[in-house]
N, C-alpha and C positions, 0 to 999 in steps of 0.2 A: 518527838516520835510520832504525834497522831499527825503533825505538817505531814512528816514525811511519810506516813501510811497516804492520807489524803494524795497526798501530790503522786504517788504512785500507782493509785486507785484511777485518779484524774488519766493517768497517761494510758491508762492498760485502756480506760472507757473509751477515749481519743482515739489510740487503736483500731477496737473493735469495732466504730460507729465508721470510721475511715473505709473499715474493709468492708463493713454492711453497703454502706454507702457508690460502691465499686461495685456492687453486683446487678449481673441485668435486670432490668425490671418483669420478665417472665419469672426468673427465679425468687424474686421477691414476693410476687403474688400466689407463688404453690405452698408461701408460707402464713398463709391468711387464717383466719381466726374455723375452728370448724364447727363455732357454732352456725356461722354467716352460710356454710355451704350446706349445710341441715337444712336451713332457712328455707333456700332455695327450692332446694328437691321437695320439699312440704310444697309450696305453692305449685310446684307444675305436676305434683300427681293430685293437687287440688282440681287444675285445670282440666287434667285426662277426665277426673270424673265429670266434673259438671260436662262436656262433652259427650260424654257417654251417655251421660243421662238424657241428653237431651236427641240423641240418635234414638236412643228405645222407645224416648215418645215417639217419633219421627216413624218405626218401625211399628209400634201399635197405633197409630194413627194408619196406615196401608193396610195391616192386618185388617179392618173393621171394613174397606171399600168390600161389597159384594158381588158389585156389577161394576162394567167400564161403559163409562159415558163422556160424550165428547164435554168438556167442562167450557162454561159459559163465561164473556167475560164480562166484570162489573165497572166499568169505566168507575164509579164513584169510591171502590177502595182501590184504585188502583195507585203503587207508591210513585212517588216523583222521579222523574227520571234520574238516574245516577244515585238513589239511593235505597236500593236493594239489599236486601242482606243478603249474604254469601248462606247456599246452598248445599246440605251435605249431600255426600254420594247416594244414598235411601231415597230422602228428599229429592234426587234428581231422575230416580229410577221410577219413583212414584207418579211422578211428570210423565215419564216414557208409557209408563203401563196404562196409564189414562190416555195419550195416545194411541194406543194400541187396533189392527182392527178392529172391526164387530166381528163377532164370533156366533155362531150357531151349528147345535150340532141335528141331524135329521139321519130317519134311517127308511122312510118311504118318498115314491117317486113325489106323494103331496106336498109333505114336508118340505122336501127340495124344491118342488116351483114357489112355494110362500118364501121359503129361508132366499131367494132370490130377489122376489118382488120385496120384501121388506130391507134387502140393502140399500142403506143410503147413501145417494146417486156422488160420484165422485171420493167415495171413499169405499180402501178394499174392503172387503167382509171377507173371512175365513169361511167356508163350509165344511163341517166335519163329516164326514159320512161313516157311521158306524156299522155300515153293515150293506148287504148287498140289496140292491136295486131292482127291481126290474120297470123297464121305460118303457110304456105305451106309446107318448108320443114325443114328440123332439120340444124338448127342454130348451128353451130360452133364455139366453144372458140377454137382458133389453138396453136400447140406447143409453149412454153413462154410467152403467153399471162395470162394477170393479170387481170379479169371483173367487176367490180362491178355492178349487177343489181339494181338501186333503184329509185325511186320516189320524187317529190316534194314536199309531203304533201296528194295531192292525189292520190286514187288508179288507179293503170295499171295491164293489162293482156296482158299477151301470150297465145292463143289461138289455139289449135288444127285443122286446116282447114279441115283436109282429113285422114283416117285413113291410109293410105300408108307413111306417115312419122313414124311413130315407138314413135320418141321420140322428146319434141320440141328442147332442145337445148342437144348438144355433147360436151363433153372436152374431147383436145386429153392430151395426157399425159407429163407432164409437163406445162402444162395451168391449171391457176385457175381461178373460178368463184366463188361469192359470191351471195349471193339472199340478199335482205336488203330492209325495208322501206315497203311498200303496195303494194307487186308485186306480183301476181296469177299465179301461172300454172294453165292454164285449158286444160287436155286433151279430155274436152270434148267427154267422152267417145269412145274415138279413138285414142288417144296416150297416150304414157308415158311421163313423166316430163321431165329427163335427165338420160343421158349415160356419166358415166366418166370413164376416165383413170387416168388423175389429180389428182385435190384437186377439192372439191366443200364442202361450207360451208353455211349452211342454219341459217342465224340469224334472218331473219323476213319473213312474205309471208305469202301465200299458194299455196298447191301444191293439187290440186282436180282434181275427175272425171276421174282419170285415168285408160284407160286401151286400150288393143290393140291385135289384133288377129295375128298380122303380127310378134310381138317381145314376144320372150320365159323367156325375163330377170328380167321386175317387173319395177314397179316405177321408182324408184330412184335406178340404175344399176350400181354399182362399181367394178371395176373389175381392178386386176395387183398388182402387190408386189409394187408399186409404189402409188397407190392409197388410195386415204382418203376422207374421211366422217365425216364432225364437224355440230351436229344439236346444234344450241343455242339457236334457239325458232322457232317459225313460226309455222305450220300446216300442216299433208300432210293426206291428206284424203278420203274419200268415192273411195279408189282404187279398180278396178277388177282386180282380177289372173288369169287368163284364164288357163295358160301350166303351168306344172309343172314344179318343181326348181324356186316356183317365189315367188316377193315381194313384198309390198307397198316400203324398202328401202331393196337391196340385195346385198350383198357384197361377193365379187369370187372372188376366184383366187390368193390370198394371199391381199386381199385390208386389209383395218382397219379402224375402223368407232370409233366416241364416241357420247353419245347422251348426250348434260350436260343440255336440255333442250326442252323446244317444246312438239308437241303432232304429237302420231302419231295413227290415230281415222280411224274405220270405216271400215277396209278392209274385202271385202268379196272372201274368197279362195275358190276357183271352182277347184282345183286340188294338187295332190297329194307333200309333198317333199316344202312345201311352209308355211308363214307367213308371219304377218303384216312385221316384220324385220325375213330374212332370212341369216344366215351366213352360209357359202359354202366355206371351207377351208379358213376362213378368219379370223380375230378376230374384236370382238363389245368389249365397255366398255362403260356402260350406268351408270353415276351418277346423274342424274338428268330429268325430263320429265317424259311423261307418254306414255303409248303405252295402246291402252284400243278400244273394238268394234269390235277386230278384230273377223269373224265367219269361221270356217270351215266346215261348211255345214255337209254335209257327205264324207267328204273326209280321208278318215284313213292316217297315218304316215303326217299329216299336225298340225301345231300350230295355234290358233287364235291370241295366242301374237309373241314368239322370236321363231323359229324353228334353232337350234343348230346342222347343220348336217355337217357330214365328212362321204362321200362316194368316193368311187374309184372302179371301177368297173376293174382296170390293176390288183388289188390286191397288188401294192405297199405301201398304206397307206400314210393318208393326216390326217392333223389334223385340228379342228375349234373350237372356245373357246369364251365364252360370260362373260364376268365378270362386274357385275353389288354391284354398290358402294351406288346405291342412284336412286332415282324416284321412278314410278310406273308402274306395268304392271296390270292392272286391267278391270273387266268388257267383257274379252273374253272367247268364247265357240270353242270348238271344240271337236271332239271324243275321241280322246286323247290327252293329252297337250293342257288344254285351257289356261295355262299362258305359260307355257315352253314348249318344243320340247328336249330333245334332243337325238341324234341318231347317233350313230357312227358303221360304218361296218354291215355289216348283212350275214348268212347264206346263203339266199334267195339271194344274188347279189353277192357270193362266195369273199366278201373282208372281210378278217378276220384281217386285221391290225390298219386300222383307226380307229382315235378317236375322241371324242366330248366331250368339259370339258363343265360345266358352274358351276363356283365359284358364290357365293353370299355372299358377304361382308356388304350388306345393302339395306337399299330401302326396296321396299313391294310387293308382288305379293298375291294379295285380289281380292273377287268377280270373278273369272275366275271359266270354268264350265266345266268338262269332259261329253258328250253327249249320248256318245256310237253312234253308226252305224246299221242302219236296212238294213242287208244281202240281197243278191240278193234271195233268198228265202222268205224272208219276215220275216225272224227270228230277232232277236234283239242279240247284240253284247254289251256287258256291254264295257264301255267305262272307262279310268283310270287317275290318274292324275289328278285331278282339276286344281291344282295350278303346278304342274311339274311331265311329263311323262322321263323316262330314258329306253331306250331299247338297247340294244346287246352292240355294246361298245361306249357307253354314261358313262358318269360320272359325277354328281353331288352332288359339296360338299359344304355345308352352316354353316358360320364361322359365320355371325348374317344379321340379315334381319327379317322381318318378314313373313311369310303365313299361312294368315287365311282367315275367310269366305268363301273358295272356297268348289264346289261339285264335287262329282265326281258320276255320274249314273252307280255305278261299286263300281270299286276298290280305294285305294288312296286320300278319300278327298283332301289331302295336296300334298301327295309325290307317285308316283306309280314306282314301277321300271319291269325292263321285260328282261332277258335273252334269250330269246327264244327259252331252251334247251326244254321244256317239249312239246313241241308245235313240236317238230321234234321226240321227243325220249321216250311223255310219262313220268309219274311220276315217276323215277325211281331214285333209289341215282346214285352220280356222279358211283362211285366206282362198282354199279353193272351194269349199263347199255353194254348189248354189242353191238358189232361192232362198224364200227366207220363211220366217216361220216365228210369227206374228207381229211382224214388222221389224223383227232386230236384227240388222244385221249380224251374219254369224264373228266376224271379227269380235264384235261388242260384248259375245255372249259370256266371256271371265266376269266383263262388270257386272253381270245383272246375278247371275251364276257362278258366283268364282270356287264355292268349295276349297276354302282354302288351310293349309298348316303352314304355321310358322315356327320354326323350333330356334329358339335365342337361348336355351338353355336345358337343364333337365336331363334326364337320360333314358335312353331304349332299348330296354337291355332283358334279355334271356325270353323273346315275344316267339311264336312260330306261326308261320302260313302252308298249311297243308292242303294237301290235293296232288293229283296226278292228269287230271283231264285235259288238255290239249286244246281242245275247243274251247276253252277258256282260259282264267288267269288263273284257277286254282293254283295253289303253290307257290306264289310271287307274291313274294313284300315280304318279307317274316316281320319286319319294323314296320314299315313304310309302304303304301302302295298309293300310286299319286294314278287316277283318272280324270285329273283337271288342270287348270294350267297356272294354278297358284300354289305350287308347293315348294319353300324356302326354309332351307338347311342353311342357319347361320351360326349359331353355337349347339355345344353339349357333347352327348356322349352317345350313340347307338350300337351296341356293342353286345357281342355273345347271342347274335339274334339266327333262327333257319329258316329257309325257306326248302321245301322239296323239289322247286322247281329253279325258278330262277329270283337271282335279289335277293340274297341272305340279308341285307342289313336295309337296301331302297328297291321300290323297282318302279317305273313305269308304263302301264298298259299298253298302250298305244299312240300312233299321231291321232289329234293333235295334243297330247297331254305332254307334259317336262316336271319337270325337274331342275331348282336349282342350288349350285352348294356353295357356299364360301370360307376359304382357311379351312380347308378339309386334310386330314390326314389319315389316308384309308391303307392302311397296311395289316397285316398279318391274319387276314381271310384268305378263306380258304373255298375253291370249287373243285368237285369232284370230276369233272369233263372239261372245261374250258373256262377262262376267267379268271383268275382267281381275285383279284382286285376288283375288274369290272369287266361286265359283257353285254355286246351292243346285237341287235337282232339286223336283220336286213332295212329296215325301218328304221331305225335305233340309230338318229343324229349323238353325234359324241363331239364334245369342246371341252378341253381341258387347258386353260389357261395359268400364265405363273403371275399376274396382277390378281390378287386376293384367293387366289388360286387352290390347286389339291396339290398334296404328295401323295402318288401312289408309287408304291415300292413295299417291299419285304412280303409280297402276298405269297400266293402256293395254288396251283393248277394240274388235276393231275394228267393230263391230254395235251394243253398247249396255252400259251398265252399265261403266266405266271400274274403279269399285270395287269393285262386288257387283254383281250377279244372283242376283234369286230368281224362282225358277221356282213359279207356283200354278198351279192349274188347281179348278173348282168342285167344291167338297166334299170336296176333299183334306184340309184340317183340319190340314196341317203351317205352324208359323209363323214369322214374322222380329222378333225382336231388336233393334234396331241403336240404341245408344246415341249419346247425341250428344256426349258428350266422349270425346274417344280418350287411349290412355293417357298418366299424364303430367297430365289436364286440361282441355287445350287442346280449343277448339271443332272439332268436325269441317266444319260447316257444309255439310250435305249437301243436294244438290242434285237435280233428275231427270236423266240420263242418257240419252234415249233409249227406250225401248220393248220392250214383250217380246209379243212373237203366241205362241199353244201350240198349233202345228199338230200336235206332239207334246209328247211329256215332258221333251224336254231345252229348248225352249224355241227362238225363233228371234228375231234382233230387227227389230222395227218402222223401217222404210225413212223413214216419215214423220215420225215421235216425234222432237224437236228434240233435240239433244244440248245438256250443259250448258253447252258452251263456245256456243251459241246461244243463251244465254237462260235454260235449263233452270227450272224451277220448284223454290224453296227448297223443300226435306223435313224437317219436325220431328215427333217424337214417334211414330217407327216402334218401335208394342208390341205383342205379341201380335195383328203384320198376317199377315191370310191371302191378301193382294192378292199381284201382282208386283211387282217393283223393278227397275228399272236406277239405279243411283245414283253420285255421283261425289263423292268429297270433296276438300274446295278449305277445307285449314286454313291459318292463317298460319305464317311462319317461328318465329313462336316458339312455337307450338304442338308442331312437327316437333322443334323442338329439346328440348322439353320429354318427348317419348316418345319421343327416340332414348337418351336421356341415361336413362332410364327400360329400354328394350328389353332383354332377356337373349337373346330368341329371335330370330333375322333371316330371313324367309320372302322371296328376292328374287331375282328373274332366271330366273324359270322362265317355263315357258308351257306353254300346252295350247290345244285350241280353246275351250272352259269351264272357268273355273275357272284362270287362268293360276300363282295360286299356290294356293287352297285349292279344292277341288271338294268333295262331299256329294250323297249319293243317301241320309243317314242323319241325325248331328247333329251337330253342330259347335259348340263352345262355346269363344268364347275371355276369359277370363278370368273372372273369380267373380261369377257374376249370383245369388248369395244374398245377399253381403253390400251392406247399404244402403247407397246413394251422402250423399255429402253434400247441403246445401243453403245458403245463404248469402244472407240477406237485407239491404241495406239500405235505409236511410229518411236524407234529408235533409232537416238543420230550420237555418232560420235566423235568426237572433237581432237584431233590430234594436234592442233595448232603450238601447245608448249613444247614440243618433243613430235616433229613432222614424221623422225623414221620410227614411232613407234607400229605396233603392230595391232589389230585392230581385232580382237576376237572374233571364232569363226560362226559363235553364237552365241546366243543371251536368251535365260529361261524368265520371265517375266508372269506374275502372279492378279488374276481377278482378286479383289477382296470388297465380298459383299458384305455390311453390316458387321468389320471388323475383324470377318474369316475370311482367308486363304480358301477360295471354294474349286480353283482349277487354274490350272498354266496354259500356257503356250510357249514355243521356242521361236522366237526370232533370229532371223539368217538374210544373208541377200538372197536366198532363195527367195523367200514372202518379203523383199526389201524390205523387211525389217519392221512390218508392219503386222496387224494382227485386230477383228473387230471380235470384239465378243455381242451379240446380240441376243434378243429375248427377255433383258433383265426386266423383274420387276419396276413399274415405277418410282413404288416407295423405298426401293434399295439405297442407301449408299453403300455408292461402289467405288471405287479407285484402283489404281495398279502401285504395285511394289514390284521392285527388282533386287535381285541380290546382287549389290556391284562388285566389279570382278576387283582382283587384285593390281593395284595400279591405276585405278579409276577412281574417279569423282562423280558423283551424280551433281551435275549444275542447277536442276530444274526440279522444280516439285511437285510433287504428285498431285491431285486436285480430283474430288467428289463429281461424279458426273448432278450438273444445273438443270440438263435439260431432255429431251427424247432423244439429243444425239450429240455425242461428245468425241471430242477426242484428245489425247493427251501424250505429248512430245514428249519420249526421257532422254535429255540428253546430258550420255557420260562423257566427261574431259578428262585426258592423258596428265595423271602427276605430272609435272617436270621433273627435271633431273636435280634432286637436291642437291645445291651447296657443303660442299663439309669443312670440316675443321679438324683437330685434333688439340689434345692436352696434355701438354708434358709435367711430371709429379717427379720432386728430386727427395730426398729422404735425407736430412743432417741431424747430426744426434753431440749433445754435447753432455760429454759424461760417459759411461758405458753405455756401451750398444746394446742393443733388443735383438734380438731372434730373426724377427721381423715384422713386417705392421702394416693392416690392409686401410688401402683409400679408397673411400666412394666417391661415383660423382653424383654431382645435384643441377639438375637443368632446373631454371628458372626456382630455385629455391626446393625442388622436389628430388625426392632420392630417384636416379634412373635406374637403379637395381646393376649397374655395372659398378664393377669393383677394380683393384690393382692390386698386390700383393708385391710390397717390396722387402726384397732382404742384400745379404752380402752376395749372393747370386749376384742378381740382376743389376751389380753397382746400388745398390739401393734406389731407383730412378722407374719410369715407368711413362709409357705413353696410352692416351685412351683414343683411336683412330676410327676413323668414318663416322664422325660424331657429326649428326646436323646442324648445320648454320643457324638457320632458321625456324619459327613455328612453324603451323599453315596459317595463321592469320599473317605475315609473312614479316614478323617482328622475330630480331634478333635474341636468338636463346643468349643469357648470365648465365654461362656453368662454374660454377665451385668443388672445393671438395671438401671432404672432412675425414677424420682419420675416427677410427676405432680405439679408444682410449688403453696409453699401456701402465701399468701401475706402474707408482714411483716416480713417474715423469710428468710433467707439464707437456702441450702442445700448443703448438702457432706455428697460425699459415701464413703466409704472405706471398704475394705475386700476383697475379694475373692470366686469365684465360687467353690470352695473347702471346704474354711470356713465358709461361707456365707458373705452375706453384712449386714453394717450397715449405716443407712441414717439417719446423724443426722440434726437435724433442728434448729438455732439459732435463737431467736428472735431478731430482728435486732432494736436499741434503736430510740426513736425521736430524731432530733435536735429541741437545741433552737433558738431562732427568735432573731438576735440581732439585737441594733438600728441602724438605719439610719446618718453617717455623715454627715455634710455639706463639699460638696466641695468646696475648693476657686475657684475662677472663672478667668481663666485665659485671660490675654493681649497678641494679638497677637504682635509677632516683625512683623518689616519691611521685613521679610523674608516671612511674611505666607502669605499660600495660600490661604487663606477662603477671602471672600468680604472686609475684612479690609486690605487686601493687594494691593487693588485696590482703595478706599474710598481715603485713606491716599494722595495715590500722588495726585490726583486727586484735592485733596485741596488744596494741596501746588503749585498746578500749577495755580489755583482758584488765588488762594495770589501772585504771582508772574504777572499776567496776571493783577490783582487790581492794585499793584505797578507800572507798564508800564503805565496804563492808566492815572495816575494821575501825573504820570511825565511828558506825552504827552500833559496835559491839563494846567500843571505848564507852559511849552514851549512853547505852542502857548499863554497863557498870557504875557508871558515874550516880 
């Protein structure tokens, strides 16, 4: 009995160690001893402490520093390289703090010149200023010195004492100074803020009240190729300019300023050659901030916002550049140039070299207001430029930005530009003016003087040019007003702009000045008298080409001329342009508009003259006219679509009384009337040869397609032998022709792209022949009873041709399929077949031939019978099978084997 305990003990342990044995080893280790895992957690909150402890030394070691000193270093402990101990975070901050500036804090003007002189050179020093100021004399940052002005929370001033100081504090060059925290300049209307040669960096503050009779330089004074100007915020404000060349911030002498933030508010210019920020051979880049208040009184050649000058009076030439990323310049007046300045070289100061850029890449220049100036007479001077004046060699070109809501009492809502030639020489063209005047010939005088705008992007939008005066341009430009001969319209948007007079959206003053636009699309302006698109004065050269060209269409005039107006008068000798495809391609289809009387030069219109929406008389071939025009163009939609898809430039929503988007007293050119337009000829021939007596239609409408539009027809006849040019197209068109072929025709030839400035292209359609035919005969045999009846398809070359046959006891069951073609058009032999529609019950088969016909016989297909049901014997699985009785089985015999055991075990212990 104890064998057989043992030996059953044995098997149970076997067993269990079997199944333990089988388990993953993850589930094996969650059953591990817990004292091992106590263990564990004991030593690593052993570690947390000793750590800890060893940070709060770390921490009372920093607590006990009293002062920051630059720490020294001891070559002799210093450890081996790469064997450092690891650093904690305390310990690393302890490092930091010890780097830290010098610090010092001061609350009299003494204090602050020591707390200066004792920074040491190359490294910042904070200065705290606790309190308010007042400066005697102008305070020095010295050569390598590093300052930080700032505060502890509350506000400190520097204060102006006496106007005999100039400026309160100086950096000489290579010192920098910072302003930071609640710190004022006040010059208390007797000094300026600072003088640098350095660096000086404005990130917080204010800088007010300044101004000085004693200093010629402006506000904030930078000056030297070595010199910088970082405004990051702060304020500088309510400045006076007293002398001219001055600023609220001015930068000479090859400085460089940026402004990425801040405000610079409020300055009032009392003299000539000055702005709130003035650059003076120097370069700005303002992304950010605002500049806005500035006034220029009555001061001419001054800005209320940026004055952008390059003068040189050696006549060497100096440059100065403003490039503005981002901000605003907004809310300034001045006579001209209430938001920009700029001004490069002048006649009158015999420097014909220098120059003045200002690029605009972004930002806004809104709300600013051209003045105009009341003459020492007492007369009034129309004033220009709202948003940016450009005179002699100035240059201004806008890549994107915006300028809008600005005025201009004048010229220019938006943009004014000014060469200064007519103002010397009279309105004369370049080419005829004589003499000369100081050796340049007047042709040359764009190079030395160009005054130029380049608009590649950006937009001009809601600007106004008011006035009413006659004798001058008052009124003209609401965007735009060009008195030079560099002004280039290549992208963007001018739009929703007025003028009271003429040129809602451009205008040009006079000869010699222009204008030029490209991929312009000037519709839906509006003039109250004549124009409504565009109006030309007596003077007022007009070229409208369709290579890179305008669409002008959908405008509104309420007098004459919907699209243009041109104004002539006898022996004027200025002419009109007007092509007849607008850009894109598409037909302009221009019409009369209306009438023009010239009871003066601007043109009045005819009362009587029918407008086009009456009837107007179709306009072709307006070249080198020296007549008038009122004209209206009425292109199709797929024409508009063809030059909108086209447009880079959008001239729309302006108005004026003439001229509601483009006005001219000068020339006007919009797109490239050098390069030669295309031409595109076809001829149509027709080919009777397969079929001699066919008959030859009595015409054929044949279609333009430019750039994959249908943009206009024509009808060929032997009237026009059959021929037809279409001329004027774009060069960069593709263009081709489509024909809708008639029925019975072939087109043989194909259509082809015009390659070159003159093409032409043959269509020639050929006469189908007369197909071949055939026929197919379909017999119906039925073996068994008969069907009803029973439809057959036919199938050319394996495809159903959708004809059908429907045979029954009618029709003898039989059937023909007649005028069936022979042939493809490749001119291969059609296989026709059939098939039948399946009838239940029956079988089908075809047999025959498209030759002989077919015959589609139908079998009736017999029932089966139903036989009985055997019984199947029911089968014993062996000891092989797999089904449940292959498992039952042993199962029991282990049952009985397991009984046997027990009762021999039970025999045994009785025994």
């Amino acid at each position: 009995m104890k064998k057989t305990g043992s030996l059953i003990l044995s098997l149970f342990l076997a067993v269990s160690l079997s199944f333990l044995g089988g388990m993953p080893r993850a589930q094996a280790q969650e059953i591990d001893s817990p004292i091992t895992q106590t263990s564990t957690n004991e030593r690593q909150e052993d570690a947390v402490s000793e750590e800890t402890s060893t940070d709060a030394a770390a921490k009372e070691v920093i607590s006990e520093e009293k002062t920051y000193k630059t720490p020294e270093t001891d070559a002799s402990s210093k450890a081996p390289a790469g064997s450092e101990a690891p650093v904690s975070p305390e310990a690393a901050q302890a490092t930091s703090l010890l780097r830290a500036p010098a610090q010092a804090t001061v609350s009299t003007e003494q204090e602050l010149k020591d707390a200066i002189a004792a920074a040491p050179a190359g490294q910042k020093t904070d200065i705290v200023l606790s309190g308010d100021i007042t400066v005697s004399e102008t305070i020095t940052v010295p050569a390598g010195k590093d300052v930080r002005l700032t505060t502890n929370g509350a506000s400190a001033s520097l204060v102006a004492a006496s106007p005999s100081i100039s400026y309160l504090m100086s950096v000489e060059a290579t010192a920098a100074l910072t302003i930071d925290g609640d710190v004022t300049f006040d010059g208390a209307s007797k000094a300026y803020y600072v003088t640098c040669a350095g660096a000086l960096t404005l990130e917080n503050g204010v800088m007010k009240n300044g101004s000085s009779a004693s200093s010629p330089a402006g506000g904030v004074y930078v000056y030297g190729s070595s010199a910088t100007f970082t405004m990051n915020g702060g304020t500088i404000s309510n400045t006076e300019l007293v002398y001219s060349n001055n600023g609220a911030v001015h930068l000479d002498k090859g400085a460089t300023g940026t402004m990425n933030g801040g405000t610079i508010e409020n300055t009032a210019i009392k003299n000539q050659f000055s702005g709130s920020v003035l650059v003076s051979q120097s370069s700005f880049t303002m992304t950010g901030g605002t500049i806005t208040g500035g006034d220029g009184g009555q001061q001419i050649q001054t800005a209320g916002g940026v004055m952008v000058l390059a003068l040189d009076h050696s006549n060497k030439g100096v440059t100065s550049s403003f490039t503005m990323t981002g901000g605003a310049i907004t809310g300034n007046k001045a006579p001209f140039g209430g938001g920009v300045y700029v001004y490069g070289g002048s006649p009158q100061y015999a420097d014909f070299h220098s120059k003045a850029y200002f690029t605009m890449n972004g930002g806004s220049i809104d709300n600013n207001k051209a003045t105009g100036v009341v003459a020492a007479d007492g007369s009034f001077i129309s004033g220009g430029g709202g948003g940016v004046y450009v005179q002699c060699g100035g240059n201004f070109t806008l890549n994107d930005g915006s300028i809008s809501n600005n005025i201009a009492t004048g010229m220019g809502g938006a943009v004014a530009t000014f060469d200064m030639f007519t103002d010397y020489f009279g309105k004369k063209p370049y080419s005829e003016a004589a003499g000369q005047y100081y050796d340049i010939n007047y042709k040359d005088w764009p190079d030395f003087y160009p005054a130029s705008f380049t608009m590649n992007g950006g937009s001009l939008k809601n600007n106004t040019a008011t006035g009413t005066d006659i004798t001058s341009d008052a009124g003209c430009g609401g965007a735009v007003y060009s008195a030079s001969h560099n002004v280039v319209l290549n992208a963007g948007e001018i739009i929703g702009n007025k003028a009271d007079r003429q040129g809602g959206g451009a205008y040009v003053g006079s000869v010699p000045y222009s204008l030029t636009a490209y991929n312009a699309e000037v519709t839906s302006n509006t003039a109250s008298v004549i124009g409504g698109g565009a109006w030309f004065c007596p003077t007022g050269e007009a070229s409208f080409s369709v290579n890179e060209g305008s669409a002008v269409y959908g405008n509104t005039a309420a007098g004459a001329g919907d699209d243009i107006a041109a104004v002539r008068m006898q022996n004027n000798g200025a002419k009109t342009n007007i092509a007849e495809r607008m850009l894109g391609g598409g037909s302009y289809n221009w019409h009369k508009d209306g009438g023009i009387l010239t009871p003066h030069v601007l043109g009045e219109p005819d009362p009587d003259a029918p407008r086009a929406d009456a009837g107007g008389e179709a306009v072709k071939d307006v070249h080198d006219s020296t007549e008038s025009w009122a004209l209206k163009a009425s292109p199709s939609a797929t024409g508009i679509a063809l030059a909108h898809a086209k447009a880079k430039l959008t001239i729309s929503d302006n108005s004026a009384a003439r001229g509601g988007g483009i006005g001219s007293n000068g020339e006007v050119t919009l797109g490239n009337p050098v390069t030669e337009a295309k031409q595109l000829t076809v001829k149509k021939v027709w080919n009777t040869t397969p079929s001699p007596s066919a008959t030859v239609p009595e015409s054929l409408t044949v279609w333009l397609v430019v750039n994959g539009q249908r943009t206009e027809s024509v009808t060929l006849s032997a009237a026009n032998n059959w021929t037809h040019t279409f001329t004027g197209l774009p060069m960069d068109a593709e263009a081709t022709i489509e024909e809708d072929v008639p029925e019975g025709w072939m087109q043989t030839t194909e259509t082809k792209v015009i390659s070159s400035t003159s093409t032409e292209i043959t269509l020639t359609n050929t006469i189908k022949p007369t197909p071949e035919t055939t026929h197919i005969s379909v017999k119906k045999v039925w073996i068994g009873k008969k069907g009803s009846s029973v439809t057959i398809h036919l199938l050319a070359d394996g495809q159903d041709t959708g004809k059908t046959l429907t045979l029954s006891e009618t029709n003898g069951w039989s059937g023909t399929f007649d005028a069936l073609e022979k042939n493809a058009a490749d001119g291969h032999e059609i296989a026709y077949t059939v098939t039948e529609d399946e009838v239940s019950g029956y079988t089908s088969k075809v047999e025959g031939s498209a030759t002989d016909g077919f015959t589609v016989t139908n079998t009736e297909t017999p029932q089966d019978t139903p036989k009985p049901k055997k019984d199947r014997p029911r089968k014993v699985p062996d000891m092989g099978d797999t089904s449940l009785s292959g498992v039952v089985i042993p199962l029991a015999l282990g049952a009985c084997i397991l009984l046997g055991a027990g009762v021999y075990l039970r025999r045994s212990n009785a025994q």
